[in-house]
N, C-alpha and C positions, 0 to 999 in steps of 0.2 A: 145217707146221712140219718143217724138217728133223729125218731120226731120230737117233740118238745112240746111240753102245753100251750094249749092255744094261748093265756094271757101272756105276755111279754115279761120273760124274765129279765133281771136285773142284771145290770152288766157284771161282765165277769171278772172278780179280782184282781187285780195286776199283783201277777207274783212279786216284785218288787217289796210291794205292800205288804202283802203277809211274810215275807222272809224278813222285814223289817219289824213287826211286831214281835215274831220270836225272836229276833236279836234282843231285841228291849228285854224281852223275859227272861232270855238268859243272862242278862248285867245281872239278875236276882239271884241268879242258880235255881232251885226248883221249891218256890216258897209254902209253906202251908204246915198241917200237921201242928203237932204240940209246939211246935216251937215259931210259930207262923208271928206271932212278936216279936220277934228277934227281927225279921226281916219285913221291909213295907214298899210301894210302889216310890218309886225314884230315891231307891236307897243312898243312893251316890251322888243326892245333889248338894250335900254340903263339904264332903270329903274329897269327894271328883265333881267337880260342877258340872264339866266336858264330856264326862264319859257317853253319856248317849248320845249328845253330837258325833262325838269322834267314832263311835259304834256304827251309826247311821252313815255316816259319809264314807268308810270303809266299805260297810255290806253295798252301799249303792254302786260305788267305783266298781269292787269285784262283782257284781251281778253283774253291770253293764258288760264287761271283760267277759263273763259267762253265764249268758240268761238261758242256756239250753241245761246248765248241769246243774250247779250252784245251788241255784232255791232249793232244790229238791232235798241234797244234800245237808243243806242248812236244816233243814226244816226235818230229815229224819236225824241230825244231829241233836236235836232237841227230845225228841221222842226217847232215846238212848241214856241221853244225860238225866230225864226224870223218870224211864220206866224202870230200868234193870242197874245191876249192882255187879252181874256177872253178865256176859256172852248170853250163856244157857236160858238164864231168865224172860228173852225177848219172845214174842209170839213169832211161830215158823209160818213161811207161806205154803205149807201139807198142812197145815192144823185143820182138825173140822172145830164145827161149832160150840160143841163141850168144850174143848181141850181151853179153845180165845177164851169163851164164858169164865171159866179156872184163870185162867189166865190173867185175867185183866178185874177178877175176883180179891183176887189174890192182891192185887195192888190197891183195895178200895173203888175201883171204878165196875160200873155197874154197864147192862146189854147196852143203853142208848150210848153210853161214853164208848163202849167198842163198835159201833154203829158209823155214827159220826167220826171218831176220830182215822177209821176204813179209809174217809174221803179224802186220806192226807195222798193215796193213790191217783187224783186228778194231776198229780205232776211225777217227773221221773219216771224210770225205763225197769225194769228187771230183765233179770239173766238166765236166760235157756233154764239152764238147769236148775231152777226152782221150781219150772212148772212143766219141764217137758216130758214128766211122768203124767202128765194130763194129754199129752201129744198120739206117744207113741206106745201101742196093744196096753193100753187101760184096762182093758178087759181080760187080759193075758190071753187073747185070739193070735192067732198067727201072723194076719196082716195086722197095717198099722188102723189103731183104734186109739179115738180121741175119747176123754171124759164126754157121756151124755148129756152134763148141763152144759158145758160149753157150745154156743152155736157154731154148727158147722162148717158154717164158711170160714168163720174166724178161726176155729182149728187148722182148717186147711191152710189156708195164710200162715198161720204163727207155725205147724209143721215143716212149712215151705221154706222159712226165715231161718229156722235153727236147726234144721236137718237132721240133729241128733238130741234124744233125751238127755245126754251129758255133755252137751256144748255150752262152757260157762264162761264165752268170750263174746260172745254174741247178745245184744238188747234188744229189747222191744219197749215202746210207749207202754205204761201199765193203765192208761185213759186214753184210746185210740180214735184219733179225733178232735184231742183238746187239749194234748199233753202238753204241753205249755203255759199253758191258762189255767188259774184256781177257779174251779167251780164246780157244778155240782153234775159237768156231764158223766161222772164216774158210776153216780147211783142211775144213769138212763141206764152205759151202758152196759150196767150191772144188771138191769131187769130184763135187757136182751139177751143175755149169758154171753157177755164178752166182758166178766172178770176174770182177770187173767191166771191170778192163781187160785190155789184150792180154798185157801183163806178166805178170799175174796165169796167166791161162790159159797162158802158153806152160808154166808147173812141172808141166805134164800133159805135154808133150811128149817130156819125157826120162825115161829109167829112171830115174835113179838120183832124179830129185827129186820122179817119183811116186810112188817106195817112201816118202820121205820126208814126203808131203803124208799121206801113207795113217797115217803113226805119229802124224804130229802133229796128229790128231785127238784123242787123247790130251791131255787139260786137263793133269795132273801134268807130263807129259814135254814138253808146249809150255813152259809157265813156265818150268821149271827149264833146257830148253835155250836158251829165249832169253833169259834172262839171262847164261848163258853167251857166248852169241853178241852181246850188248850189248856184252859185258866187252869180247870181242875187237874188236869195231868202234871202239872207246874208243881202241884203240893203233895205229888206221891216223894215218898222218903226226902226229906228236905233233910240235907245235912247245913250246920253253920259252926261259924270259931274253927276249932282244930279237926273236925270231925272228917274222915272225909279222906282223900287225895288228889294231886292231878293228877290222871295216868298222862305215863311216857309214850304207850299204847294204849291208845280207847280201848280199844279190845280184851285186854285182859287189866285185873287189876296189879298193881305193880309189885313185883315179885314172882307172879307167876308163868306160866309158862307160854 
């Protein structure tokens, strides 16, 4: 078992809880930016008095119905809906360091916001083949070779589970150990190189977001900063009025392919 600081952390989130805060923020859709007037905290309490009741007592029924999948789900549904406009836009789990930094540049959010918001991987699973080019001859050696920063044994495990680098049916925990639970065991066991994909591992490669992975160890100061860092994610491209669509398909916008 991963070790943990000797003071006593703070308990650990109840996913419930935070799948229910971003429900809240999504009644807003993704408020902020120039037009962050148009929209304000409990938009809907003179129009729809209900609707964050009725919001709430939904997400609660479906968690309980699916507290293994759901949260996880909800909560990168959120990410989705305020980061990107296309598909293409979202950060990959092969990105290194540069590429996220660009990335999440490009949207207004800055290293600590890609940092912190990394830890939304303390819940949910990923699939083979996002990371199993980290599995098998990494090195283009002939036997199988795992990426160097990933710890060993945890390679050998996670090669054990997916068998093939192009096995896209198969999951794995992407916080091994906790995967259930919001908290901050993602940045432990990201200091012991059991992040899972390459994404993950590159927040080792820079100063400033390994000074950052080292703090947010810390259960109190992970919550409180990522909720923070929610907030802010909430105000990248805030569409209101006519602007905008619902897709038919999340995935693509409508019309396309």
């Amino acid at each position: 078992m991963a070790m943990r600081r000797a003071s006593a952390p703070a308990p650990a989130r109840p996913v419930v809880e935070v799948v229910l805060v971003v429900a809240v923020v999504l009644l807003g859709s993704c408020v902020g930016g120039g037009r962050a007037a148009l929209l304000k905290a409990h938009f809907y309490r003179h129009s729809c008095p209900a609707a964050e009741v009725v919001v709430r007592d939904i997400v609660l029924a479906r968690v309980a119905a699916d507290p293994a999948v759901l949260p996880a789900r909800l909560l990168r549904l959120f990410f989705h809906d305020c980061f990107v406009r296309a598909l293409s836009n979202l950060p990959r789990p092969s990105d290194n360091f540069t590429a996220l930094e660009v990335n999440f540049a490009n949207k207004g959010l800055d290293v600590k916001d890609l940092v912190i918001l990394s830890g939304a991987h303390t819940i949910g699973v990923g699939h083979c083949n996002n990371f199993g080019a980290r599995l098998f001859n990494f090195t283009g050696a002939a036997a199988p070779s795992a990426d160097p920063t990933l710890n060993a044994a945890y390679a050998t495990q996670l090669r054990s589970t997916c068998g093939s680098p192009s096995n896209n049916a198969t999951t794995v925990p992407m916080d091994p150990g906790s995967a259930a639970r919001f908290d901050a065991h993602y940045f432990v066991n990201l200091k012991l190189g059991r992040g899972l994909f390459q994404s993950d591992a590159a927040l080792l490669t820079d100063r400033r977001a390994a000074a950052l992975v080292h703090s947010l160890t810390c259960q109190d100061y992970f919550l409180q900063e990522f909720k923070n860092a929610v907030r802010k994610m909430g105000r990248v491209g805030v569409l209101t009025g006519d602007q905008g669509e619902i897709r038919k398909n999340c995935r693509v916008v409508n019309g396309g392919d």
